[in-house]
N, C-alpha and C positions, 0 to 999 in steps of 0.2 A: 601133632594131631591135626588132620585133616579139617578145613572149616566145615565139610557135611558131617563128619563127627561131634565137632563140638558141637554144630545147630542142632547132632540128633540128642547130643547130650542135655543140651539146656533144655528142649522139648519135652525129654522124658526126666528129669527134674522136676521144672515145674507140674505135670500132671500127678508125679508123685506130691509132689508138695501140696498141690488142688484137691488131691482123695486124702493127704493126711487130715486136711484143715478140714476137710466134709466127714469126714468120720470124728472130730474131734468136736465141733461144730452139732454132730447128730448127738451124741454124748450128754452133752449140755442139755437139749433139747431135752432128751428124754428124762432129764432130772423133775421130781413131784413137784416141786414149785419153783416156778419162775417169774422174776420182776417185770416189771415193764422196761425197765435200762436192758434186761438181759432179752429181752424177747424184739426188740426193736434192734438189738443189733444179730440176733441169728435169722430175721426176718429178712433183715438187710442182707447180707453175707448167704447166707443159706439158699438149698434146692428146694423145689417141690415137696422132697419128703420132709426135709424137715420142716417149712413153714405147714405139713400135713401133723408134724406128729408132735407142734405147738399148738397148732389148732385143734387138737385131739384132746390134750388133757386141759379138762377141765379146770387145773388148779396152776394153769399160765395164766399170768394178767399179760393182758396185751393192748396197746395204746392207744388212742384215735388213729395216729399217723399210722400205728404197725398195721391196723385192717387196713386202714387207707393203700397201703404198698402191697399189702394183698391182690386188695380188689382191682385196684388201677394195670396188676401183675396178670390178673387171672386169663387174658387172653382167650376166651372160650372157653375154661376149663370148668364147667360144670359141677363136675364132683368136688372141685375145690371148692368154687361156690356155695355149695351147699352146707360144707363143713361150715365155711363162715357165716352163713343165715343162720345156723344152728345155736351158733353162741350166742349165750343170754347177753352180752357184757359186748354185747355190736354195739354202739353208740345208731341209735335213732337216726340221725344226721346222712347215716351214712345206706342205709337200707337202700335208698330209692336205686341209688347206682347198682347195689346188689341184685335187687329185682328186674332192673333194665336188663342184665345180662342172664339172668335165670331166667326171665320171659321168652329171650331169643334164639 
């Protein structure tokens, strides 16, 4: 096997392995209740949609640190933003930052 083979091969491996672990990852997510162990490590590991569709249900507990990696994550992202001003369960502490960037 050719080394541009095998480099196409490992490449397209791994991005298989990257959409397995993100669909497997989204799964979880979308389970009715989730811990704060389980939501700080899909917050960690996870895309957009999933930290969108932990922030979404209601009956995820989610940590100080998990909004923390949120918000410190958001880059501009407005509509993310908002999800997470939305939740009751933001810790106080943490708002100012949220508002900083929802003002801008």
């Amino acid at each position: 096997m050719s080394d541009q083979k095998r480099c196409r091969t490992k490449s397209s491996s791994r991005t298989d392995r990257e959409r397995i672990e993100h669909s497997i990852l989204a799964k979880i997510a979308a389970r009715e209740q989730l811990d704060e162990t389980v939501t700080d490590s899909l917050l960690k590991r996870g895309n957009a949609a999933i930290q969108r569709t932990i922030l979404e249900n209601p009956n995820a507990r989610v940590s100080e640190n998990g909004f923390a990696r949120v918000i410190m994550g958001l880059d501009g992202d407005k509509s993310l933003a908002q999800m997470v001003a939305a939740r009751q369960d933001l810790p106080a502490e943490l708002r100012p930052w949220l508002n900083d960037i929802l003002k801008s």
